[in-house]
N, C-alpha and C positions, 0 to 999 in steps of 0.2 A: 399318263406320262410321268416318268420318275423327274424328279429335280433333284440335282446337286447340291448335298445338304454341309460339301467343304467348307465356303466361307463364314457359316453359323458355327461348324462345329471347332471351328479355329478359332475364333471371336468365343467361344464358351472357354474352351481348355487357354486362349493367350488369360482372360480375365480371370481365371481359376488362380491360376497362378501366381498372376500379377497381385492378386490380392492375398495369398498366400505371403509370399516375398516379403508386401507390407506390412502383414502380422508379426511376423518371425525379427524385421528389423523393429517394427513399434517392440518387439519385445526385447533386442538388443540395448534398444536407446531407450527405456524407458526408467532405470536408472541415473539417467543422467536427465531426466524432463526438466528436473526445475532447475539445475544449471543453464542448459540449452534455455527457456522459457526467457531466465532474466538473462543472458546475454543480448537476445534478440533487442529484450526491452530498454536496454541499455544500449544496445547498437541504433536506435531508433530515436534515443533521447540524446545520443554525444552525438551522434553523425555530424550535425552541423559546425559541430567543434572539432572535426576530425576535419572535415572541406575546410575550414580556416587553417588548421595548422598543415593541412597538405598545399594552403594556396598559399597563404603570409611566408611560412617556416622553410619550407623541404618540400621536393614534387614529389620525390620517391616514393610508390605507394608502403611498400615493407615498414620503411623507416618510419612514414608519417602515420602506419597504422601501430606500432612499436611504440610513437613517442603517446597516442592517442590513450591506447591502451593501459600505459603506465599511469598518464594523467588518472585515466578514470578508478585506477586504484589504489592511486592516493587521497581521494576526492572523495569516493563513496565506498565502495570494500572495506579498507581498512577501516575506517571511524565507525563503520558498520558492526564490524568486528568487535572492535574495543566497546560500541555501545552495550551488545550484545554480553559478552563478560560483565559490562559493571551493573547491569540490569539483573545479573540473572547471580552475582554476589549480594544484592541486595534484597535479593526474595528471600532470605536468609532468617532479614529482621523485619519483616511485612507485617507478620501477625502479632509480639510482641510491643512492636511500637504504636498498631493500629491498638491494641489493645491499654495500654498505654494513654493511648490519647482521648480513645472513649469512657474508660475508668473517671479520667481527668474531668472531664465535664460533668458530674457530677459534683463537687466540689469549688472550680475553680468559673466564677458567674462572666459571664458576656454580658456585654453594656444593657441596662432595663429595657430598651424595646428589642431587642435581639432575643434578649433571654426569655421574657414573655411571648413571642413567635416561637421559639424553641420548645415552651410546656404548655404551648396549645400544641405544636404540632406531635410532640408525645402521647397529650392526653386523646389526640384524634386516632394514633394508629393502636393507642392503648383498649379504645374500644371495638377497634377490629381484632385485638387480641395479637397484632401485631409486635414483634420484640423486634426494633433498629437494630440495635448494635448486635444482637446473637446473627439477625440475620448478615448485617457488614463482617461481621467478623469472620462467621462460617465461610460468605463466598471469597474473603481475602485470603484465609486459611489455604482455600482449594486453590486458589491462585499463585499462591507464593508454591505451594507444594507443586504444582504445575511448571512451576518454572525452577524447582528447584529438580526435577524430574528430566527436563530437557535437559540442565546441564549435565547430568547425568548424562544424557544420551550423548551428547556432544563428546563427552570426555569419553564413552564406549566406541564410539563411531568416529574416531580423530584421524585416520584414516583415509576413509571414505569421505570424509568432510574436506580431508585437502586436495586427493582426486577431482572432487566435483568442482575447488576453487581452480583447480588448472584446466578443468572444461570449461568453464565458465571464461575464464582469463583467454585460453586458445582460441573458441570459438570468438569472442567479443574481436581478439583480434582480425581473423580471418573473416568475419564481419564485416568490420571496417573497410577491410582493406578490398573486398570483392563485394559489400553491400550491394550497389547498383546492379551489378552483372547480376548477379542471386537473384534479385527480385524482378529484374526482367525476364529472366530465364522460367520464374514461377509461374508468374504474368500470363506467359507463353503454352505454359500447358491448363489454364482455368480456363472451362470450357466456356466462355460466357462472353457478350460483345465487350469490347475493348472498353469501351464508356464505360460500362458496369466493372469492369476490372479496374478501371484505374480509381473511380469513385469510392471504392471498397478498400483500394491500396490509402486511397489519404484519409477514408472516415477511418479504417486503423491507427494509419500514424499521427491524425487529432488526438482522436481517445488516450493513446498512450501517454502523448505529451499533456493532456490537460489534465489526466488523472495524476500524473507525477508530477508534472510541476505546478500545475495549477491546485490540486489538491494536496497529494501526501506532502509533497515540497514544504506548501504551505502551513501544512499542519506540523510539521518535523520541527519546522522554525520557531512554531508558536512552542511545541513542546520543550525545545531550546532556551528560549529566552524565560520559560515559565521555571524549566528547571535549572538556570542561573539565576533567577530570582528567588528562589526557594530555596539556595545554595547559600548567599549572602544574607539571608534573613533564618539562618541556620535550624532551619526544617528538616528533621530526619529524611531520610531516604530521599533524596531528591531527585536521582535519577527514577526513582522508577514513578513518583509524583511526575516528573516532567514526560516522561511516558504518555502517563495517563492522559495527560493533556492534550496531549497530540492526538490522541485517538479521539478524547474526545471535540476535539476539534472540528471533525467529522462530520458531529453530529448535531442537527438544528430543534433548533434555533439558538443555544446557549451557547453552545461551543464548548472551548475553552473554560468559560468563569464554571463548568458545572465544577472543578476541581480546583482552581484556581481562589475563587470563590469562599467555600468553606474551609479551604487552608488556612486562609487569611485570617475568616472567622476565627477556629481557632486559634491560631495565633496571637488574637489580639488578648486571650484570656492569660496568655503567657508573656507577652510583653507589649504594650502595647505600641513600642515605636516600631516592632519587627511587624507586627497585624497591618497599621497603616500604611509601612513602606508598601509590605506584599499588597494593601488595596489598591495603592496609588500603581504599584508596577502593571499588578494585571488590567487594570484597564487602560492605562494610556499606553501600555506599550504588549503587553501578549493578545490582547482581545482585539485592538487597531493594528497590528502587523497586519492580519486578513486585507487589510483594504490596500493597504503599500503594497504587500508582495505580490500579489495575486496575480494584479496589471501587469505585474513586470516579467512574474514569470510564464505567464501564459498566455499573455498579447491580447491578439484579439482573435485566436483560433475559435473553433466552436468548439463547445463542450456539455457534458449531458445535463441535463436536470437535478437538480442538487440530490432531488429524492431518489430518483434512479439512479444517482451517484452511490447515497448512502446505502440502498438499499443491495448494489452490485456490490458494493464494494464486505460490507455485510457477510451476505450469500457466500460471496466469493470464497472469505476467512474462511467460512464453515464447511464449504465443499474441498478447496485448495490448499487450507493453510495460508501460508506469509501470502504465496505466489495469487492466493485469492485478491488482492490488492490491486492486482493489473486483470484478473484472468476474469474474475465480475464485471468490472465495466465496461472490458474489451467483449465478451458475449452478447452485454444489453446493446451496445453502440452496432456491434455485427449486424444483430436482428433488425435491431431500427433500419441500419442500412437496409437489407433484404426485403422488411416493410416495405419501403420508399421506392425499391426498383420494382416490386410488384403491385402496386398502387400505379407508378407512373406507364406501363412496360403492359401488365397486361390487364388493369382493374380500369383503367380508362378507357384500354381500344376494345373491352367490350362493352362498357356500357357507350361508346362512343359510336359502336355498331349497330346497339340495338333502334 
């Protein structure tokens, strides 16, 4: 007896299709990813400050996503912007002044137990055959060139760089202003029980908020305060030292002091009231901000493990770019989710069975 092979062969050609459709638009929008990407993550991080000035300010949702939207790029965009230019004027003089300042220690002595730790730690990499400063230099060299490369590309690409800010800007708005509807609507087609869906909607919205505020936030700050104190204690290049700080901030157990640190050192061979200030500043105030800001800006949400932090966030850079920042920790935190609903969901009810 023959069977009626319609409803297969319509379910093969509707999913041909449908998954055609979504190649052809991933390949429309795929241009604009890392616009779309950080809007989302910044609809995700102001939302709650969009519900306050929609509930204190104006009900109107247009208006209160308009006033939200501007806020947010006053706030983060622009300074972003501007950092971005004085960062990438200053790769200019990376390699001369680091060169500069490594010449300088030869000559100019660090206090006797300093200086003695300094030509032991010479004489140790000297018999690995190790050269410091060719090696600091060579990788500063490629970094400065690096970024003097980008702006390069920025100034070729000015363009398409302001297109992607008015995606960026349009979407955040229209974010705002229909977030809720959007993500219940999403919600609504994830094949999965609703528990599992909504569990997965707030381990997303954690991650984002703990990796931005709780982390880069934090780090951004430290790099802030590192490069105004490096500014006042008249240290070449200071933004792109307070940069560095921030990044390294990141990363454990030192932090910050890994830059902050031998800044100072040096500095003290040059003057020694500017070396003290810069001791005194980084530790009681760029290395102890971590503890102030942290609580404040990331409550008491959950967030990952410091080394799964550094390690996504890492990954991230190297697979994503900038967008690696969010796009690392949000994958680790996803998986862990999925871990956890397969553990609980179907790793228990079979050994539960057996």
């Amino acid at each position: 007896m023959k069977t009626d092979d319609s409803p297969r062969m319509f379910r093969y050609f509707f999913f041909a299709i449908f998954a055609l459709l979504l190649y052809q638009l991933l390949q429309i929008f795929s241009p604009f990813f890392t616009a779309l990407a950080w809007s989302v993550t910044l609809t995700l991080m102001f939302y709650p400050l969009h519900q306050w000035v929609q509930r204190r300010l104006i009900k109107q949702g247009h208006t209160a996503a308009l006033i939200s939207t501007a806020i947010v790029a006053l706030a983060v965009i622009v300074p972003l912007l501007l950092f971005i230019g004085f960062l990438i004027r200053e790769s200019a003089h990376l390699y001369p002044v680091a060169r500069a300042w490594l010449e300088s220690t030869r000559d100019s002595g660090l206090p006797q137990p300093l200086s003695s730790l300094w030509q032991k730690v010479q004489a140790l990499l000297d018999g690995f055959n190790i050269d410091l400063r060719s090696f600091f230099l060579k990788n500063l060299g490629e970094l400065g060139a690096s970024l003097g490369e980008l702006g390069g590309a920025i100034a070729r690409n000015v363009v398409f760089l302001a297109i992607n800010l008015v995606v960026l800007l349009m979407t955040l708005f229209f974010l705002l202003k229909d977030g809720a509807a959007v993500t219940h609507w999403f919600l609504d087609l994830v094949p999965m029980e609703r528990s599992h869906k909504e569990r997965l909607a707030l381990r997303l919205y954690e991650t984002v908020t703990a990796v931005v505020r709780g982390a880069l936030l934090t780090a951004a700050s430290q790099g802030l305060l590192a490069g105004l104190g490096f500014t006042m204690a008249g240290v070449p290049v200071p933004v792109f030292l307070g940069f560095a700080t921030a990044f390294a901030a990141l990363v454990p157990p030192f932090g910050p002091a890994l830059i902050w640190l031998p800044v100072s050192l040096y500095q003290l061979t040059q003057s020694k009231g500017a070396g003290i200030f810069l001791l005194i500043w980084g530790a009681l105030v760029v290395s102890t901000a971590d503890n102030v800001l942290r609580p404040i800006l990331i409550g008491s949400k959950a967030k990952l493990p410091f080394l799964l932090l550094f390690f996504g966030i890492l990954g991230g850079i190297r697979v994503y770019g900038f967008l690696g920042l969010i796009m690392g920790p949000l994958l680790i935190a996803m998986t862990l989710a999925f871990i956890q609903i397969y553990r609980e969901e179907y790793h228990h009810s079979k050994t539960g069975g057996a």
